[in-house]
N, C-alpha and C positions, 0 to 999 in steps of 0.2 A: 626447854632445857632438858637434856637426857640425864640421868644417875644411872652410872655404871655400878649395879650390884653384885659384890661378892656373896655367893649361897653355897651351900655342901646341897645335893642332888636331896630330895623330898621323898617321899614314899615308896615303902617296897609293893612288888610285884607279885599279883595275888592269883597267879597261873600256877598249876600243876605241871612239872617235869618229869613226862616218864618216857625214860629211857630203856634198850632192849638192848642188851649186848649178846650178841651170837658167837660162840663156840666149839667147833666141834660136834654141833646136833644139843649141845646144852646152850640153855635162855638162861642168859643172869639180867634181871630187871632190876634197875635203882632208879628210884622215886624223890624229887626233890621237891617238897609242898610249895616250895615259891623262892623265886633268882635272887630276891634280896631284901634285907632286911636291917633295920634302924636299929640301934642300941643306945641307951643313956648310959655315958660313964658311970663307972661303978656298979653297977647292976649285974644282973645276970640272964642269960640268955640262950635257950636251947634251940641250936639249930638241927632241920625236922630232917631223917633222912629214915628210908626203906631199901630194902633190896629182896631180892630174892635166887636163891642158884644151890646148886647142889654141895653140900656143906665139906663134902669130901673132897671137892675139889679146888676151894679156896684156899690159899696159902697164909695170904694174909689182909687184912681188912682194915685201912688205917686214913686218917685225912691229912690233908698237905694244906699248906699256906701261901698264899702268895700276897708279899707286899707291892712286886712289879714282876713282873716276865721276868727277870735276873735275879730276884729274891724268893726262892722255894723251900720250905722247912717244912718237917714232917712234925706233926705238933706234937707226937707225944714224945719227938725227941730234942724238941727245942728248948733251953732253959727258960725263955721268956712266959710260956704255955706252961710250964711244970706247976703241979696240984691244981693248975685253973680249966684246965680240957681233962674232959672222961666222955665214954663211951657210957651211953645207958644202957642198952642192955644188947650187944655182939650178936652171941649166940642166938638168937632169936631173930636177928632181921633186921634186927634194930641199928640203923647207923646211925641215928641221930648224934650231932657233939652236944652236949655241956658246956657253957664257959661260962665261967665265974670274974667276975670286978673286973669287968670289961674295961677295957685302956683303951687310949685314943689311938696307941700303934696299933690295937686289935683291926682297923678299919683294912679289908682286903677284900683278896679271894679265896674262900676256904671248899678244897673239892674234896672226895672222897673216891680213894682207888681201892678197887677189887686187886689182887692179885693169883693165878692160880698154879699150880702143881706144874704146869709145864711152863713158866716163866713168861704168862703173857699177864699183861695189866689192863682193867680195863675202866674208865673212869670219864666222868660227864667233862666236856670242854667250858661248859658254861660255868660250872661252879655256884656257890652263891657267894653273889658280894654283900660283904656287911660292913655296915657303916654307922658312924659311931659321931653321937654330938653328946655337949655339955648336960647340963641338968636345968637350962632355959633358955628359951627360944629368944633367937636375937634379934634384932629390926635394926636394918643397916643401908647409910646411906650414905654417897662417894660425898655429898654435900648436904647441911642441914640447914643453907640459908638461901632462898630462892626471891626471887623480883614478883612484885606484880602482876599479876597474866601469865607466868610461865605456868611450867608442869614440872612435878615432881613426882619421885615412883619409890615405893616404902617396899622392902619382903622381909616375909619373916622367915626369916636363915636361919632353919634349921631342917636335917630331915626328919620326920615325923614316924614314930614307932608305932604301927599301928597297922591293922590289917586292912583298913574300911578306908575308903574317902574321906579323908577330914575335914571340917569347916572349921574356916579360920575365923576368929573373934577380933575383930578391932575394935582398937579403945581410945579414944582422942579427949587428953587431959581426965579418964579414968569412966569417962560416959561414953557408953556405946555408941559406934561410930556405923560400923558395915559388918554384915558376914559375907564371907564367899565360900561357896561349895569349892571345895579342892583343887582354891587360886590361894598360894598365899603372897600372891602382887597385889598391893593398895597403890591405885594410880591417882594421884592428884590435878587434876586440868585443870586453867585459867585460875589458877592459885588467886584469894584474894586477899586480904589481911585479918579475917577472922578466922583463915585454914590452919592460923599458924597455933601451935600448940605442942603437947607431947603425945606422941601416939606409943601403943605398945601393942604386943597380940597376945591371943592366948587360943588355944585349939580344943576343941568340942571333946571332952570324954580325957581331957590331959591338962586339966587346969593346975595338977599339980607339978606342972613343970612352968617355973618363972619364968619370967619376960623383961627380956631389957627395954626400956627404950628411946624413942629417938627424937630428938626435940625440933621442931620444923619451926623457921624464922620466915617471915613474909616479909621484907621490906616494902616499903610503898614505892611508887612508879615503875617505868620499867622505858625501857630505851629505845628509839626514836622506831618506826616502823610505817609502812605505806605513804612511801614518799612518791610525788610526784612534780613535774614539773610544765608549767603550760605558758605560752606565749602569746601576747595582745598587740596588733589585733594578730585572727588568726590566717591572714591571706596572704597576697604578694605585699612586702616591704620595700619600696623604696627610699632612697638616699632623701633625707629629709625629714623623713618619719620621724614621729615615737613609737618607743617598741616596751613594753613591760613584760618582763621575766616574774616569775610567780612560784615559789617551792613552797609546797604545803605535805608535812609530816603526822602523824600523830604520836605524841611524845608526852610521859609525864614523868618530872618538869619539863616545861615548855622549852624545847632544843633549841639553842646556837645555830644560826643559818650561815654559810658564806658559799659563795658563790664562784665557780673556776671554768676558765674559757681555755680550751687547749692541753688541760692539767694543771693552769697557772692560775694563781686568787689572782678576782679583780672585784669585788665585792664583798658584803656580807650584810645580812638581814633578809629577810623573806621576799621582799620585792626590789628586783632590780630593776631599774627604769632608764631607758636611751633613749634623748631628745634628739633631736637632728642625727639620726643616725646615718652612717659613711656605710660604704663598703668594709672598711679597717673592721666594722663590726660583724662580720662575717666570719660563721665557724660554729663548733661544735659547744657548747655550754652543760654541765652539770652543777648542783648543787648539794651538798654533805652536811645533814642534821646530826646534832651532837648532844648528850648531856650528860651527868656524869655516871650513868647508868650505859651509854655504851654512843655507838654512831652508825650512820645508815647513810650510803652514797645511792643517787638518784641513778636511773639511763641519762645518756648524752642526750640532747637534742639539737638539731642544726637548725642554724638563723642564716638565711640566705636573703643578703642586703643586692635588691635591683641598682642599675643604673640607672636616671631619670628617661636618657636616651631608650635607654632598653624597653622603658613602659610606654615610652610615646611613640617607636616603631612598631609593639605588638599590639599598639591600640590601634596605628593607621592600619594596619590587617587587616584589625577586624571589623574596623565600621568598611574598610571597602570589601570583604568579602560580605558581611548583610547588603553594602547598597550594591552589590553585584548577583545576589538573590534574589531582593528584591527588584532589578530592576526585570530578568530574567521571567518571575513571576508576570510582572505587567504585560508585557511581550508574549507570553505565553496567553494569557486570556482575551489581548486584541484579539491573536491570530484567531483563536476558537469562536470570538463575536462576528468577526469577519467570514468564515467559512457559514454559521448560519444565516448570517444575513445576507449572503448571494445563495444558498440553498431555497431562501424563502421567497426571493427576488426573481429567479427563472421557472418559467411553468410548464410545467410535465407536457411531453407529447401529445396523452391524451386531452387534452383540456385545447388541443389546437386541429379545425380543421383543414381536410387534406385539401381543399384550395387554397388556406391563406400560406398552405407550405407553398404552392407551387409560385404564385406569386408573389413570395419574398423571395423567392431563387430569382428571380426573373428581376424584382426592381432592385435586387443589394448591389446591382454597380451603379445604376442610376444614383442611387439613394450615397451612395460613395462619392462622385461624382456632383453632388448637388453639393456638396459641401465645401467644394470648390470653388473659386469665382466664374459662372459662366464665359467669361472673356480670354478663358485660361484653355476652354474645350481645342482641344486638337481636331483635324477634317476627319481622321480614323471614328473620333466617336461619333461625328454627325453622319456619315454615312451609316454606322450602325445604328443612332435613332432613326432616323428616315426609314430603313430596310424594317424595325421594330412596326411604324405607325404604317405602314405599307402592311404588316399582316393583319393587323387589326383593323385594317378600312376590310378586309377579305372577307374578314371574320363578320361583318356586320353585313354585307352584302350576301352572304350566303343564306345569313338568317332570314333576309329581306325577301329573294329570290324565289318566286315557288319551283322554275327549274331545279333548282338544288332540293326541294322539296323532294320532288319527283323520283330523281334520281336516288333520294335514299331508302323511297318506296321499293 
């Protein structure tokens, strides 16, 4: 939970302003100790100014007011500043203003203009703004009564008169709580019900300026938050099924459950449960935790109800794409059985010699032919055995022959 704090702007600005106005070959320098500064009503308060320029050529030397860009008074001629602004000391350098029993309208921009002899003016644009609170710092909060586990955010509204950093003093029920160096936000997290109390502030070096402050209420619980929603089982559904819905929140007190299909209630309780479920139960589902601390709507989730048909076509699929894998596989590793074992079956060249080649040439028609019924032989093959057994009687007579001997002598 956020608190929108109203605060007036906190500490002035601890820089030197020195400005150079050029004229003519003359330097008027005016010096502003710092852009702005805090005041307690009723008090008094000297704002710091220098200058420097040649004294015969100022005309006149006076400070202005500004409550807005459309509201400009010269203070020493406004009724409202009369006996409360002076000048310390003019002639000398000195522009610092005086103001006495500072009022809440004194909050502005107070600048101071040079004027000279030839009608030119010349004056800081920045000015210094002063700003003006009561006579104790307040602690202010858009709301003082918070839940359970929120967050809540304390300041102490006011701005602070003072030149330094100031550290703020928190006090919860009168016992010191936190300091913070030159925060004066008190942020409250995961509030529990011992945070609740009265807090006030009070600032290092200005304890004599009161403090209001501000009573924090904790109630207990806090309203419904991390909500989800889950479905059993969690695979394909079909018609037939039970299906259970499940909304699980964390809430304290423990949340109102109901349940809405489309945007329309058809339930309530934490578990919704369909026996026999149809397609009709097909669609979008959320659930909305409630108590009287606040409510929390879930995401949508889709329930998508099969037809029985539908699961018992994409099952035949799939057992015939496995047994058409597997059959694939089997096929595949005959053929590879089969290629090694005619690889291991035929014997190399080497390992045969060159006459049992020439005499397979020679009987493979035979040897074809034998497979035959001899009763089947045609006269073409007998005359080719005959002319066959005719060279082989040659062959044996030559060896026998010593003529042939001779001859190859």
């Amino acid at each position: 939970m956020f608190v929108n704090i109203m605060v007036c702007p906190a500490l002035l600005l601890q820089s030197f302003i020195w400005i150079s106005l050029m004229g003519k070959g003359v330097q008027y320098d005016v010096t502003h100790i710092v852009s702005r500064m805090c005041v307690v009503q009723q008090s008094s308060v000297l704002i710091p100014c220098r200058y420097t320029s040649p004294t015969e050529q100022v005309s006149a030397a006076e400070w202005f007011f500004e409550r807005s860009p459309e509201q400009k008074v010269r203070v020493s001629q406004d009724p409202v500043f009369e006996s409360r602004g002076e000048f310390v000391q003019p002639d000398a350098g000195n522009c610092s203003l005086l103001l006495k029993d500072v009022r809440e309208s004194d909050a502005g921009i107070f600048r101071f203009v040079l004027s000279t002899a030839s009608g030119r003016n010349w004056t800081n644009d920045q000015g210094i703004q002063l700003e003006v609170t009561d006579a104790e710092l307040e602690v202010k909060t858009e709301s003082d009564v918070v839940m359970e586990g929120d967050w809540i955010l304390l300041v102490c509204g006011s701005c602070i008169p003072s030149m330094t950093v100031p550290t703020y003093i928190w006090r919860k029920d009168g016992h010191l709580h936190k300091q913070n160096q030159g925060d004066n936000i008190l942020v409250l997290e995961s509030v529990e019900l011992q945070d609740g109390g009265r807090y006030s502030c009070t600032i290092s070096g200005h304890e004599r300026l009161k403090s209001t402050s501000a009573e924090v209420t904790v109630r207990p619980g806090y309203p419904p938050k991390n909500i989800s929603v889950s479905i059993s089982p969690s695979g394909e559904i079909v018609e037939g099924d039970s299906v259970t819905l499940s909304c699980n929140s964390d809430a304290k007190p423990a949340a109102e459950i109901n349940w809405f299909k489309e945007g329309k209630p058809v339930e309530s309780g934490r578990i919704y449960s369909i026996s026999n479920i149809c397609s009709c139960h097909s669609g979008e589902y959320k659930c909305r935790s409630r108590n009287k601390h606040g409510e929390i709507e879930s995401d949508a989730v889709k329930l998508n109800v099969m037809y029985a048909a539908e699961k018992s076509s994409s099952s035949v699929v799939a057992v015939g794409i496995s047994a058409a894998v597997v059959l694939m596989s089997v096929i595949l590793v005959v053929f590879i059985w089969l290629l090694i074992r005619r690889k291991r079956a035929t014997p190399s060249e080497d390992q045969n010699p060159r006459g049992s080649r020439h005499s397979k040439t020679l009987e493979a028609p035979e040897d074809t032919y034998m497979t035959l019924d001899p009763q089947s032989r045609c006269s073409e093959y007998d005359t080719l055995d005959n002319m066959k057994r005719s060279c082989e009687n040659t062959d044996d007579l030559e060896a026998q022959d010593p003529a042939y001997e001779d001859i190859d002598d």
